[in-house]
N, C-alpha and C positions, 0 to 999 in steps of 0.2 A: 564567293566574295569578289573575287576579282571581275566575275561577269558583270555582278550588276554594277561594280566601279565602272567599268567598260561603256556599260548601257548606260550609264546615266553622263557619263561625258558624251556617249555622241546626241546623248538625246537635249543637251543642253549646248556642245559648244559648232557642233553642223546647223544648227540651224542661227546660229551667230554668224557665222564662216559666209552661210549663202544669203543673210541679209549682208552686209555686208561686201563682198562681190556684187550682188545685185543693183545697193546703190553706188558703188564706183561703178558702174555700168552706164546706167541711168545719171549719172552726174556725167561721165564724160560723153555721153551723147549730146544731154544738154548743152556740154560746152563748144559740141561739135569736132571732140577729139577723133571721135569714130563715127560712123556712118550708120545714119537708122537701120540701114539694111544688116550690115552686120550684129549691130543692136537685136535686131526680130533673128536673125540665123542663131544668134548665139542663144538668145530666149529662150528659141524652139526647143534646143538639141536640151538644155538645162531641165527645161520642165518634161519632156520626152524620158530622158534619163532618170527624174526627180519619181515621177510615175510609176514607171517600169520599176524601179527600186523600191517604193515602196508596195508596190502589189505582188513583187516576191517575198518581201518581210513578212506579208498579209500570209500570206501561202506557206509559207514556213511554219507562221505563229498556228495555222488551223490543220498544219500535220504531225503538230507537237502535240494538241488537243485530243484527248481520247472521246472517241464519237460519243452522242449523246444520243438518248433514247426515246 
């Protein structure tokens, strides 16, 4: 019970969290608080990160799976 409590807050409030960042990001670029450059650096490592953590979930969820025939 508690897992899928678990699973379903992050699968509901992570992806709140990173809109959210994202457009405070994109809003203070536009305002020219921060610099596009750092804008694209921070982008990168986000979606870098955001990847790589979802294709180890991927890999987890398919060595939990009992092979098929």
């Amino acid at each position: 019970m508690f897992r899928q409590l678990t699973d379903l807050f992050n699968g509901c409030i992570r992806p709140l969290i990173t809109l959210i960042f994202a457009g405070a990001f994109v809003g203070f670029t536009a305002m020219g608080i921060i610099s596009g450059e750092l804008f694209a650096t921070v982008a990168g490592m986000v979606i870098t990160f955001w990847f790589k953590s979802r294709d180890e979930a991927k890999t987890q969820a398919q060595n939990r799976q009992p092979p098929t025939l």
